[in-house]
C-alpha positions as CSV (number, residue, x, y, z in Angstrom):
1,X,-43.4,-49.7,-28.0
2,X,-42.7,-46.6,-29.7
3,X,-40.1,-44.4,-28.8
4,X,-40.6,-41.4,-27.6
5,X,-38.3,-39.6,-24.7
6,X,-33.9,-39.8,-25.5
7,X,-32.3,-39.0,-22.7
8,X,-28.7,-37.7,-22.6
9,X,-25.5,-37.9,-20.3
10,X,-23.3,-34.7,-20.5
11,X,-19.7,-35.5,-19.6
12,X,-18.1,-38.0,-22.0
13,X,-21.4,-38.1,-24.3
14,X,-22.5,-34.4,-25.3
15,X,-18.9,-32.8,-24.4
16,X,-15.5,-34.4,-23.9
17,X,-15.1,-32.8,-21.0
18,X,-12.6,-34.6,-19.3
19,X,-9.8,-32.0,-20.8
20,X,-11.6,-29.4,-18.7
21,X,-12.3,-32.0,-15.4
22,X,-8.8,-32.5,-15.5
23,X,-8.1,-29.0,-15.3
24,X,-11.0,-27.7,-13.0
25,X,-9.8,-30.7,-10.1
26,X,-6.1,-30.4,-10.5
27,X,-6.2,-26.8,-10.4
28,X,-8.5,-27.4,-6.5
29,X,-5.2,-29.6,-5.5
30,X,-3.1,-27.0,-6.9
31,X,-4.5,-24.2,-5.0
32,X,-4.2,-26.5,-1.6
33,X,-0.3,-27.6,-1.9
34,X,-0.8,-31.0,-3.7
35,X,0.0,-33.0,-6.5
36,X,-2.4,-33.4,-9.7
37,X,-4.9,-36.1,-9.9
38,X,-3.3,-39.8,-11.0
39,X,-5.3,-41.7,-13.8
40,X,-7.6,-43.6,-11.6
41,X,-9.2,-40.1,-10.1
42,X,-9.3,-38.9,-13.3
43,X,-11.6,-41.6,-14.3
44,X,-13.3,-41.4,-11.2
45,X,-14.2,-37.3,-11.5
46,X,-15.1,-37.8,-15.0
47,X,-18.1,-39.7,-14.1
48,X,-18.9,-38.9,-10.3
49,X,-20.7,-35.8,-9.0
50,X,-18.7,-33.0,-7.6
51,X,-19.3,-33.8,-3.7
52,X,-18.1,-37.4,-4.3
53,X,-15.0,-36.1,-6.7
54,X,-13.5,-33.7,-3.9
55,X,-13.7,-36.0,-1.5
56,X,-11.8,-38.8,-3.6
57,X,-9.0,-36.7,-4.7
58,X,-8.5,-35.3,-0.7
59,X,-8.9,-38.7,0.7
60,X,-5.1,-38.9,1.0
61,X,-5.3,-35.5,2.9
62,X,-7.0,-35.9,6.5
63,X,-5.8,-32.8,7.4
64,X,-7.5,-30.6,4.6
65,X,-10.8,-29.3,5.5
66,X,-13.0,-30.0,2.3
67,X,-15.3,-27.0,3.5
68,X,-12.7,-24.6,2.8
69,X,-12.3,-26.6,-0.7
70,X,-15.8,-26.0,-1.3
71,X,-15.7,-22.3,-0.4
72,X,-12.5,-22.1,-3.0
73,X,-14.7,-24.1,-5.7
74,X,-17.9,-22.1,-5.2
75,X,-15.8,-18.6,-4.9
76,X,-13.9,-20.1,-8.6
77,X,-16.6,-20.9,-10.3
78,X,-16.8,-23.3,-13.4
79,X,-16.5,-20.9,-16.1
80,X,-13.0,-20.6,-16.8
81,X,-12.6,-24.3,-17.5
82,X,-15.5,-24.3,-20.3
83,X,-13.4,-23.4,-23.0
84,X,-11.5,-27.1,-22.2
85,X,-14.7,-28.7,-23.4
86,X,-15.6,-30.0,-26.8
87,X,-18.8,-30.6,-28.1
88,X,-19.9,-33.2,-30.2
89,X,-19.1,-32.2,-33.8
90,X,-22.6,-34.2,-34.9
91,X,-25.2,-33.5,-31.7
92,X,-26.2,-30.1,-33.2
93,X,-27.3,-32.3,-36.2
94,X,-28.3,-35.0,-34.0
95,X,-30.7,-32.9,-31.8
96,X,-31.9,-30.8,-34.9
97,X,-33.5,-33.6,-36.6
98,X,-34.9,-35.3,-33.2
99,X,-36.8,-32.6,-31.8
100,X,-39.9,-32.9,-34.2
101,X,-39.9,-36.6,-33.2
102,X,-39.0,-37.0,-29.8
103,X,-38.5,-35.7,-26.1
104,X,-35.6,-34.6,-25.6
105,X,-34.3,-34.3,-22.2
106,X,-30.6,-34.7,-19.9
107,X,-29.4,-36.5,-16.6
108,X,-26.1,-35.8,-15.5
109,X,-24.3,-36.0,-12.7
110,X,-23.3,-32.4,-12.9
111,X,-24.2,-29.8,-10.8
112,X,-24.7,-26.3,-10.9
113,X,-22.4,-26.5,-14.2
114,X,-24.9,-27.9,-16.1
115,X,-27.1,-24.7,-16.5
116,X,-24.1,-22.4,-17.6
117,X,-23.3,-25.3,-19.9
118,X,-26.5,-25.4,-22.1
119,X,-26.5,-21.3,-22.6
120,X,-23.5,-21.2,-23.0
121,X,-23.3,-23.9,-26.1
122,X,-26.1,-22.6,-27.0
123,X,-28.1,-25.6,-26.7
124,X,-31.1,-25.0,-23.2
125,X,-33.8,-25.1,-26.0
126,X,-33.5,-28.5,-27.0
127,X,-34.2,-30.3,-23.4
128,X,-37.8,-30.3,-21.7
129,X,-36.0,-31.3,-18.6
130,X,-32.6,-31.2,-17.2
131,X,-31.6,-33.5,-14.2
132,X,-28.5,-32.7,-12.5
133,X,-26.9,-34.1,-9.1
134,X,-28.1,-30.9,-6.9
135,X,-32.0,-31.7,-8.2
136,X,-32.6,-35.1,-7.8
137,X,-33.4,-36.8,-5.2
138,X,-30.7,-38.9,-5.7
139,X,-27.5,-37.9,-7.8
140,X,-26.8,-41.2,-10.5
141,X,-26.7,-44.1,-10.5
142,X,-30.1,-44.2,-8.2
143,X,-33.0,-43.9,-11.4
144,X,-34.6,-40.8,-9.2
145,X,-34.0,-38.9,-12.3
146,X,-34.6,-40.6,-14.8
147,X,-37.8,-41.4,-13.1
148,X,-38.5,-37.7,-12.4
149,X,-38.0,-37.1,-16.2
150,X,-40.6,-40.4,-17.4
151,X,-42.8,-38.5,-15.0
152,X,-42.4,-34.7,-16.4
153,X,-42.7,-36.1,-19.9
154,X,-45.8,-38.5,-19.4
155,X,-43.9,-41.3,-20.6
156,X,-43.5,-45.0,-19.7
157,X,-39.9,-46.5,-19.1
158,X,-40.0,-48.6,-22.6
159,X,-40.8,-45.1,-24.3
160,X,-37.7,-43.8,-23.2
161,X,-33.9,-44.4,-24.1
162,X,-30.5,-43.2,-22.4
163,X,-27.3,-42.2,-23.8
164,X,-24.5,-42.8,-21.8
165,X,-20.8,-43.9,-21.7
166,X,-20.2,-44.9,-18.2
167,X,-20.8,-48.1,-15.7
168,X,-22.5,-44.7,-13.7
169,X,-24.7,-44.6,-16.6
170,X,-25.5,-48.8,-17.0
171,X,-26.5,-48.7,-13.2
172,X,-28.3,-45.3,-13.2
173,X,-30.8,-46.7,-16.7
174,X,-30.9,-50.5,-15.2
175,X,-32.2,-49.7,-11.9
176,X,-35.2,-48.3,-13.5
177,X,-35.5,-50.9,-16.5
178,X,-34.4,-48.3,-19.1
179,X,-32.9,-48.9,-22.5
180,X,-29.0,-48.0,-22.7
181,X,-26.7,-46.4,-26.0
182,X,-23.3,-46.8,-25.3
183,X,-21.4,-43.9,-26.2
184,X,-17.9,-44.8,-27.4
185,X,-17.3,-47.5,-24.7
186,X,-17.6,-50.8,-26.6
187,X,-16.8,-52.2,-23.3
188,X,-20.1,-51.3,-21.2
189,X,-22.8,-53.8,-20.9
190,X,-26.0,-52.3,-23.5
191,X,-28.6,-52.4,-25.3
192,X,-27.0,-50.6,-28.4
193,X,-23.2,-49.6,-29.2
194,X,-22.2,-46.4,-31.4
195,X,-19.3,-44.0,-31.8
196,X,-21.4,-41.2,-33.0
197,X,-24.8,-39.3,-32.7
198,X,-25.5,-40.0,-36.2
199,X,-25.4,-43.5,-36.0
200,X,-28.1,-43.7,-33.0
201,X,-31.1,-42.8,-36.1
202,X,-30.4,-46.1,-37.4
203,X,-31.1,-48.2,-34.2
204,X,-33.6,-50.1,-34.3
205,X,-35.4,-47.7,-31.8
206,X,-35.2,-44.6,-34.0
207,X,-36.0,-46.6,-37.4
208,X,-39.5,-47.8,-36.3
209,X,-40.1,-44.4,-35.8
């Protein structure tokens, strides 16, 4: 079937973000008296919504009230820590020469970062619909996005494709039957493997186009 709808991950696919996750979360713990995130949480913030995040790196705190971490968060915003991320050198290119052809559209398990994100980079016109974890029904890996963004751009699940680099990302596209790029992660169960945008056009996907 003929493709029609790429959808994108943010964090680790669009942006290397995790220079700026590391920042944004150790500088929560900082704030609050405790040490910086280990490894592991690192991995774990970089591909888990913010709710989930704060309460993993605090888990080792009972005492801490995570409301008053949230008022902190909400009152710091996300803005100082965008200059940590890193775009893509090739996904200008990448989304220049899809937009004639496709549907171009993002699921991410960000919240309300996302929107700051795509003005910021200058990159809101390219996406017909952005799905974030505060407004799907479901933040990933449940499909409610995904499903929400078939729906939005009339499209059946084999007319659509997902970028992602995460295990987050192989449960989020598998629970609705949808095709998988891994990004950089030669180690995640997919349909297709590449280390850059530019490489996606000659999947098999984007050639029969």
């Amino acid at each position: 079937m003929t493709l029609k709808l790429v959808i994108f991950d943010c964090d680790g696919v669009m942006f290397d973000s995790k220079s700026a996750n590391r920042t944004y979360y150790n500088h929560l713990l900082q704030h609050f008296g405790y040490p910086a995130m280990d490894d592991e949480e690192l991995e774990y913030v970089h591909i888990h919504n913010v709710t989930e995040s704060v309460a993993h790196i605090f888990r080792h705190y009972p005492d801490q009230d995570l409301a008053a971490v949230d008022r902190f968060r909400e009152e710091t915003g996300y803005a100082p820590f965008l200059k940590f991320m890193k775009m893509e050198e090739d996904l200008i290119q990448f989304l220049d020469i899809c937009r004639p052809r496709y549907q171009l559209a993002v699921s991410t398990n960000r919240t309300n970062t996302m929107e700051p994100i795509l003005e910021i980079f200058k990159l809101k016109d390219y996406f017909v619909k952005v799905m974030t974890a505060e407004n799907a029904k479901r933040p990933k890996p449940a499909p409610d996005a995904l499903l929400e963004i078939l729906e939005h751009c009339s499209c059946t699940v084999d007319e659509a494709i997902y970028i992602g680099d995460s295990i987050i990302d192989r449960e989020h596209s598998e629970r609705c039957g949808m095709r998988l790029i891994a990004f950089r992660n030669t180690a995640l169960a997919a349909e297709y493997h590449v280390n850059s945008f530019m490489e996606i056009l000659d999947l098999p996907p984007f050639r029969d186009r």
